[in-house]
N, CA, C and O atoms as a Tripos MOL2 file, in Angstrom:
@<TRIPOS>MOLECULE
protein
  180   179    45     0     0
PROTEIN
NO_CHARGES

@<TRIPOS>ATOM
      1 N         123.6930  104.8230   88.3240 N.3       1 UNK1
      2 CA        123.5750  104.0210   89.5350 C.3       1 UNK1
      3 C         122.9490  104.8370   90.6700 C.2       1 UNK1
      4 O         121.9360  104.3660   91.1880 O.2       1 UNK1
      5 N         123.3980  105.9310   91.0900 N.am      2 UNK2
      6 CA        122.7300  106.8440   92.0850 C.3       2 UNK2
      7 C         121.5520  107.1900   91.6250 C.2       2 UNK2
      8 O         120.5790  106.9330   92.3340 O.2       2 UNK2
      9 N         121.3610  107.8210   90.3980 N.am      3 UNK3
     10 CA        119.9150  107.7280   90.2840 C.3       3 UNK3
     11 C         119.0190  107.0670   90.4040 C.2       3 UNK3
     12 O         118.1460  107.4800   91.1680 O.2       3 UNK3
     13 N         118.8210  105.8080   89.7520 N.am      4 UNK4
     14 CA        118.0920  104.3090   90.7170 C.3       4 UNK4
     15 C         118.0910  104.3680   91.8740 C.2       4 UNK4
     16 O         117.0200  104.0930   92.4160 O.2       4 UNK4
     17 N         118.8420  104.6080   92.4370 N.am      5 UNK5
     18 CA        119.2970  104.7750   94.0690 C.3       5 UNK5
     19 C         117.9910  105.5580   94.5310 C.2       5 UNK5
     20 O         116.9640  105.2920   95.1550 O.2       5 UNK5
     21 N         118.5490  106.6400   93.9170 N.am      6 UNK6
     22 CA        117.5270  108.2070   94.4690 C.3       6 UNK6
     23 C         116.3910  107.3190   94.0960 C.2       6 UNK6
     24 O         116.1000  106.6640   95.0970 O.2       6 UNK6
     25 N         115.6580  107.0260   93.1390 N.am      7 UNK7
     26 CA        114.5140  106.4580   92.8920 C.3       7 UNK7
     27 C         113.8950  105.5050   93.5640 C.2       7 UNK7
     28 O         112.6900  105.5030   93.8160 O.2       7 UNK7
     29 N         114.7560  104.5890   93.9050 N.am      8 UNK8
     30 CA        114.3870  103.3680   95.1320 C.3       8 UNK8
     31 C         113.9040  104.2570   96.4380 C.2       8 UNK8
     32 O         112.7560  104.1330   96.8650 O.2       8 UNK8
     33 N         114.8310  105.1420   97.0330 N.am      9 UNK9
     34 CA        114.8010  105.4930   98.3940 C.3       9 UNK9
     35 C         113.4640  106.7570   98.0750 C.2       9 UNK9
     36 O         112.6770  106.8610   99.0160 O.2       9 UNK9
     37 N         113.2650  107.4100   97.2080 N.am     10 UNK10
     38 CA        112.2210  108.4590   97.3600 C.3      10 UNK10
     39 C         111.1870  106.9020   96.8470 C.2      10 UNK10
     40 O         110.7090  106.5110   97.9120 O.2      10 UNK10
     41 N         110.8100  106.1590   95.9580 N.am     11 UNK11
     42 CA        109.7600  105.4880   96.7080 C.3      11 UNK11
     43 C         108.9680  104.9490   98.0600 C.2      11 UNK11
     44 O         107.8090  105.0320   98.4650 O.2      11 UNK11
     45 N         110.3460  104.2810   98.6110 N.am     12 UNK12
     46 CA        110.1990  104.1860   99.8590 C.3      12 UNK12
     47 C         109.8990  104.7920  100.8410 C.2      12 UNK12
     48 O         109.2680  104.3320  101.7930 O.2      12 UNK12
     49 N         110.3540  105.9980  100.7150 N.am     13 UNK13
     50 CA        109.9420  107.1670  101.1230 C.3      13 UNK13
     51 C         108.0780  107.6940  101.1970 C.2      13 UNK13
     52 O         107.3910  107.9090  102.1960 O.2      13 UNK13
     53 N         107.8450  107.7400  100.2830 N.am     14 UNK14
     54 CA        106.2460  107.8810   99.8230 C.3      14 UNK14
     55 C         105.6600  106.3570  100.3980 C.2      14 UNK14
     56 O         104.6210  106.4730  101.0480 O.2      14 UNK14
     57 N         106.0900  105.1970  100.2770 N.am     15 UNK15
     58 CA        105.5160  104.2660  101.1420 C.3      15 UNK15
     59 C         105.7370  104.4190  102.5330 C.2      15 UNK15
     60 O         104.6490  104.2050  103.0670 O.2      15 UNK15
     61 N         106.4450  104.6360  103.2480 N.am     16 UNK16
     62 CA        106.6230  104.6970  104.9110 C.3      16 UNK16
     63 C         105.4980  105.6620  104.9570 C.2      16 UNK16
     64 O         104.5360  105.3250  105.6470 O.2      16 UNK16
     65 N         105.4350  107.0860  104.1920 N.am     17 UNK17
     66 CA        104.4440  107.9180  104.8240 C.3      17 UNK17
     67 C         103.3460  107.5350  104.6060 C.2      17 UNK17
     68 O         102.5230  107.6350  105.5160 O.2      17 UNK17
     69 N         102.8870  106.8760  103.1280 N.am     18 UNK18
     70 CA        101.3860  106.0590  103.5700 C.3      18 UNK18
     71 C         101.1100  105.2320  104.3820 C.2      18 UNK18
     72 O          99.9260  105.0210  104.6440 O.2      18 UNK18
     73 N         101.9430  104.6590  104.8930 N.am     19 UNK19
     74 CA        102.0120  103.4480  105.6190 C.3      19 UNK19
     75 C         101.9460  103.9420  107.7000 C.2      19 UNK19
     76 O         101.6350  103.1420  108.5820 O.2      19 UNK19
     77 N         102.3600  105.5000  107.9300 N.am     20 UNK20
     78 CA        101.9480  106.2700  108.7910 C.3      20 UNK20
     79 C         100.4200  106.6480  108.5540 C.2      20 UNK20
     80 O          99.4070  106.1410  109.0350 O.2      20 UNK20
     81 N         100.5480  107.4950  107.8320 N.am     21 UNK21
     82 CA         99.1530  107.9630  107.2220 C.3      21 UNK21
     83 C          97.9070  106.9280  107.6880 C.2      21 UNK21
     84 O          96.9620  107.4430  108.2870 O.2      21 UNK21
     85 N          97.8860  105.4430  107.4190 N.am     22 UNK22
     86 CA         97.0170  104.6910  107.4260 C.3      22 UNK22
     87 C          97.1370  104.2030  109.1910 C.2      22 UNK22
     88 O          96.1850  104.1040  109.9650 O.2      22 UNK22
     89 N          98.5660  103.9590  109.4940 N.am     23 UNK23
     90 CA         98.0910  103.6880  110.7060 C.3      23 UNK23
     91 C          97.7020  105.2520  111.4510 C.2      23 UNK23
     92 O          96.7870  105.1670  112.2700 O.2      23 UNK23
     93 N          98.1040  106.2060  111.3190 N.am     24 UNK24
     94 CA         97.1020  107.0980  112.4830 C.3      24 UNK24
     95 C          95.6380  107.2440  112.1550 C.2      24 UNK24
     96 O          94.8030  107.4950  113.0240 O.2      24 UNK24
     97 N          95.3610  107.0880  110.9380 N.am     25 UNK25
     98 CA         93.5400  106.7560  110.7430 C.3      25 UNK25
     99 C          93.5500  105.1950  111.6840 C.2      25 UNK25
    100 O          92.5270  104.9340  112.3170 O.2      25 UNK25
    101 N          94.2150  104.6390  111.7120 N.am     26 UNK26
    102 CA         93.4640  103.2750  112.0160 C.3      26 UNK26
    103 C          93.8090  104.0230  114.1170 C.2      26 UNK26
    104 O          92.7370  104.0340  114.7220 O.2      26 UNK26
    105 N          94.6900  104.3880  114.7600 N.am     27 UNK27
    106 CA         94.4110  104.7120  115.4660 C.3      27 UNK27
    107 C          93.7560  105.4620  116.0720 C.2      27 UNK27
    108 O          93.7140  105.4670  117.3030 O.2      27 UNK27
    109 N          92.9110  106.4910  115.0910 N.am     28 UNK28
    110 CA         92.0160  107.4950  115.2800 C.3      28 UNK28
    111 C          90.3830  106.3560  115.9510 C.2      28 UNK28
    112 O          89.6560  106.4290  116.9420 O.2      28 UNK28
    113 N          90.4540  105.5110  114.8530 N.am     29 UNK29
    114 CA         89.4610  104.4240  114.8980 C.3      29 UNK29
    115 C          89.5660  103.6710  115.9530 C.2      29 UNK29
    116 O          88.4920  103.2400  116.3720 O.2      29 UNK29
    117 N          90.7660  103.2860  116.6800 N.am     30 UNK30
    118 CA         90.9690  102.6470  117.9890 C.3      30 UNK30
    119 C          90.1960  103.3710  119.0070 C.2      30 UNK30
    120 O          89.2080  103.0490  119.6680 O.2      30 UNK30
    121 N          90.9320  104.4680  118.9550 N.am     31 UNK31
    122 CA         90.2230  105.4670  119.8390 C.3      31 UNK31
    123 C          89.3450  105.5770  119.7190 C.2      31 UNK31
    124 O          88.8700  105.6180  120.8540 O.2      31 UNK31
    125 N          88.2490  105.7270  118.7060 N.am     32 UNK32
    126 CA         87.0260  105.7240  118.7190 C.3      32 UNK32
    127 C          86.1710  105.0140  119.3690 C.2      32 UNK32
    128 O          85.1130  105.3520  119.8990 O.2      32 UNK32
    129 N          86.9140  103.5590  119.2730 N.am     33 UNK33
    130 CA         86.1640  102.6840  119.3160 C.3      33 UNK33
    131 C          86.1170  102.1620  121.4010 C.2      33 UNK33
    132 O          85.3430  101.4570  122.0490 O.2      33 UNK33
    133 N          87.1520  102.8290  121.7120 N.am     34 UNK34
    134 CA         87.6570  102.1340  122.7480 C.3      34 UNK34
    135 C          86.9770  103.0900  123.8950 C.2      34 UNK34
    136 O          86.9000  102.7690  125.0810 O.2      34 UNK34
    137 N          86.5100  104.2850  123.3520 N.am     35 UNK35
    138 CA         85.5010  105.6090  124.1260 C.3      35 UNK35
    139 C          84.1000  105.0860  123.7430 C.2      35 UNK35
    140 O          83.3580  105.1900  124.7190 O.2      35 UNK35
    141 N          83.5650  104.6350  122.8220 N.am     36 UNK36
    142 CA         82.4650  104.0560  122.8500 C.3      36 UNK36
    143 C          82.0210  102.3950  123.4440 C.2      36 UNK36
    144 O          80.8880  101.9160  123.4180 O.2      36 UNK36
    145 N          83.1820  101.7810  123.9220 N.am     37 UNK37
    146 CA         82.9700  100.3610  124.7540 C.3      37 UNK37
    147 C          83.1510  101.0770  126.2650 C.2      37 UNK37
    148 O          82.4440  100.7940  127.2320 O.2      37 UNK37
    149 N          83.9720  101.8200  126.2700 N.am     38 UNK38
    150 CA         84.1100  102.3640  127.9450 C.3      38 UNK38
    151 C          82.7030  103.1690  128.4300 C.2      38 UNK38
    152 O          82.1820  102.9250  129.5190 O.2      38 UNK38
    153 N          82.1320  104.2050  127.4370 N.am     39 UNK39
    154 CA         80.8200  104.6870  128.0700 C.3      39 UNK39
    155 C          79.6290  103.4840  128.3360 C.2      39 UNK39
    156 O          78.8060  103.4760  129.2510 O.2      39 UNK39
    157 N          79.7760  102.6040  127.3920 N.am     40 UNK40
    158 CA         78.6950  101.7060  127.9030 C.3      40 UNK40
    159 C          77.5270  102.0110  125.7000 C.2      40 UNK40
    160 O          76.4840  101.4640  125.3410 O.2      40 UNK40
    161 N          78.4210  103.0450  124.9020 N.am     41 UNK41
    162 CA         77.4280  102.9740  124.2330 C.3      41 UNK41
    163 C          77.3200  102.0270  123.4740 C.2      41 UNK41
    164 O          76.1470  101.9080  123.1190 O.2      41 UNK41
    165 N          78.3160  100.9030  122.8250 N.am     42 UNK42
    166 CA         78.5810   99.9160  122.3240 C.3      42 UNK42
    167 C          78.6810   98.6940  123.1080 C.2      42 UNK42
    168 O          79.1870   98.8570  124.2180 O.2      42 UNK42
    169 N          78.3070   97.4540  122.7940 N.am     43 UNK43
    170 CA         78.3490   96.6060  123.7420 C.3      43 UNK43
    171 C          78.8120   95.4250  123.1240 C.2      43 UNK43
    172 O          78.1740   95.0730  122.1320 O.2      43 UNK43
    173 N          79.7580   94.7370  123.4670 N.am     44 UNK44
    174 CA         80.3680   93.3450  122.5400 C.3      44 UNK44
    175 C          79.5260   91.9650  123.2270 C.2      44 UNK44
    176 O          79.4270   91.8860  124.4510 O.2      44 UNK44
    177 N          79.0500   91.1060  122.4990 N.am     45 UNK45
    178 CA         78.0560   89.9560  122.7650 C.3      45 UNK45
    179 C          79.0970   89.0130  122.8170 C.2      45 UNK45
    180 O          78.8450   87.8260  123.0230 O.2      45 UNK45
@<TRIPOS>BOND
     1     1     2 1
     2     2     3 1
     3     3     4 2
     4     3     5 am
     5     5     6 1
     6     6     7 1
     7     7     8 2
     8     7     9 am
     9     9    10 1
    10    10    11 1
    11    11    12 2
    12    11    13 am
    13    13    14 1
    14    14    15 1
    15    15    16 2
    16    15    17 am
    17    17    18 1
    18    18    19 1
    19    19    20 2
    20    19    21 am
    21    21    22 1
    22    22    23 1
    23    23    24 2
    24    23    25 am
    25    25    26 1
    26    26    27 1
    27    27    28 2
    28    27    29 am
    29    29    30 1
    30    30    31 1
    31    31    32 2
    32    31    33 am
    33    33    34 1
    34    34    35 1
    35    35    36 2
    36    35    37 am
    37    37    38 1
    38    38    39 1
    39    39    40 2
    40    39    41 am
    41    41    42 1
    42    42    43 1
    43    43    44 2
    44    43    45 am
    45    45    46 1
    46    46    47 1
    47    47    48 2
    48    47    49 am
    49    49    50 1
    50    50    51 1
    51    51    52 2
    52    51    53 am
    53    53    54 1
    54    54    55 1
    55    55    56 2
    56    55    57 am
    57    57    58 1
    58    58    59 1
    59    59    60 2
    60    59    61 am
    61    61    62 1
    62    62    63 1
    63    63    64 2
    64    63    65 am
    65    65    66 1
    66    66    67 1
    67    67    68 2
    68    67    69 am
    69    69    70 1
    70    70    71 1
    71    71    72 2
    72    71    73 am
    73    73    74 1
    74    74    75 1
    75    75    76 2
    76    75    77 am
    77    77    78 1
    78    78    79 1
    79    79    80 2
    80    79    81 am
    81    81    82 1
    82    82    83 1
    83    83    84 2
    84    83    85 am
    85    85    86 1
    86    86    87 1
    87    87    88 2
    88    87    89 am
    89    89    90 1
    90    90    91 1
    91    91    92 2
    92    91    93 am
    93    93    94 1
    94    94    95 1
    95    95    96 2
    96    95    97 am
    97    97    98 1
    98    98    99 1
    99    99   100 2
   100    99   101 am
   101   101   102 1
   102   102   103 1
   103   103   104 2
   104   103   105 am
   105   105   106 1
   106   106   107 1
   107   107   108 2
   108   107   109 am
   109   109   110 1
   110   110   111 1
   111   111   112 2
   112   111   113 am
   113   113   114 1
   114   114   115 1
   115   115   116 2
   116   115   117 am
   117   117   118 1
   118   118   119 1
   119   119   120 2
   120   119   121 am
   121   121   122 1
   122   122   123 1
   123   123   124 2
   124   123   125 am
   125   125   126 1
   126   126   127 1
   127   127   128 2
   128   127   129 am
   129   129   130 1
   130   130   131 1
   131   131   132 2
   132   131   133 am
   133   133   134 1
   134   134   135 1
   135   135   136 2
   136   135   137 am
   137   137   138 1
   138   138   139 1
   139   139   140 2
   140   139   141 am
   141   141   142 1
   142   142   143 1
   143   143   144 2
   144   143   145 am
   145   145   146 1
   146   146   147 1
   147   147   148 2
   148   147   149 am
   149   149   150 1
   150   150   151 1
   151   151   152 2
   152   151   153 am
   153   153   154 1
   154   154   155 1
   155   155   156 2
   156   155   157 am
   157   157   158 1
   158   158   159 1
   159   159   160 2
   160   159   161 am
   161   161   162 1
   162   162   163 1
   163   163   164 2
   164   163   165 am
   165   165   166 1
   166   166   167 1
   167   167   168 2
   168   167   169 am
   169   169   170 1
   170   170   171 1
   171   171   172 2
   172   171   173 am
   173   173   174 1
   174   174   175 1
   175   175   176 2
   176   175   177 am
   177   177   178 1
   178   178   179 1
   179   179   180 2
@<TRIPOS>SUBSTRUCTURE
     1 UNK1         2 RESIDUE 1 A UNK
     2 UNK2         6 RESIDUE 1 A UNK
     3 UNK3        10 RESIDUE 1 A UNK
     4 UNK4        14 RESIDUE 1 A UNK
     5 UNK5        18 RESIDUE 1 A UNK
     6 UNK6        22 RESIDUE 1 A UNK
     7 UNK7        26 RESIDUE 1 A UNK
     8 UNK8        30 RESIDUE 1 A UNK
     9 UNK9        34 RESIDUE 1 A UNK
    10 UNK10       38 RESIDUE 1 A UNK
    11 UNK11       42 RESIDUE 1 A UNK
    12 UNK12       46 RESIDUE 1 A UNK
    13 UNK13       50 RESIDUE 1 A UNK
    14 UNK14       54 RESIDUE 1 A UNK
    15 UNK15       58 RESIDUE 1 A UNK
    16 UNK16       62 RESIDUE 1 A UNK
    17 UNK17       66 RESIDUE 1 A UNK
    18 UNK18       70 RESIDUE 1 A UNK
    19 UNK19       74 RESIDUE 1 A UNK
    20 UNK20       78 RESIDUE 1 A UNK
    21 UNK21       82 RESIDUE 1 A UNK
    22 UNK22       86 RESIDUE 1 A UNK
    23 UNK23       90 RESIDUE 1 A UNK
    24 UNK24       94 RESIDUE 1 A UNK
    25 UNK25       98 RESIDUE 1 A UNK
    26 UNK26      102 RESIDUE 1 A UNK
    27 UNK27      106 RESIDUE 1 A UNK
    28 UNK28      110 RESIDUE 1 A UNK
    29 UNK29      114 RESIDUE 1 A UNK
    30 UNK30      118 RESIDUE 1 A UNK
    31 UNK31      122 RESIDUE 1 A UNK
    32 UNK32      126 RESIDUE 1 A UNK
    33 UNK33      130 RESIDUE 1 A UNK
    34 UNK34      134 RESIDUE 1 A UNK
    35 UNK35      138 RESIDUE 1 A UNK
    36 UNK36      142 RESIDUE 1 A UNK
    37 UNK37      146 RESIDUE 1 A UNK
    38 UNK38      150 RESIDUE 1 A UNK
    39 UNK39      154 RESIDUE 1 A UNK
    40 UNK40      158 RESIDUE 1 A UNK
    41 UNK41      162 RESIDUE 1 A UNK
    42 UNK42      166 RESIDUE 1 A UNK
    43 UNK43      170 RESIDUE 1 A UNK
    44 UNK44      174 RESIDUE 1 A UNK
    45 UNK45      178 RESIDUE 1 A UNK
């Protein structure tokens, strides 16, 4: 029974951190994106 246990929670485990992982790339990309509408080099139609 604890072992399943352990097995459930270290999956979960490895999902929360991909699930960080992807959002600080996607906020890296915010940022990117949000320095290139403020200089003027991107322009939304």
């Amino acid at each position: 029974m604890f072992h399943e246990l352990a097995e459930i929670m270290s999956d979960m485990d490895a999902e929360i951190r991909a699930v960080e992982e992807k959002l600080s790339k996607v906020r890296g990309v915010k940022a990117g994106m949000m320095s290139a509408l403020l200089t003027g080099r991107v322009r939304l139609v």
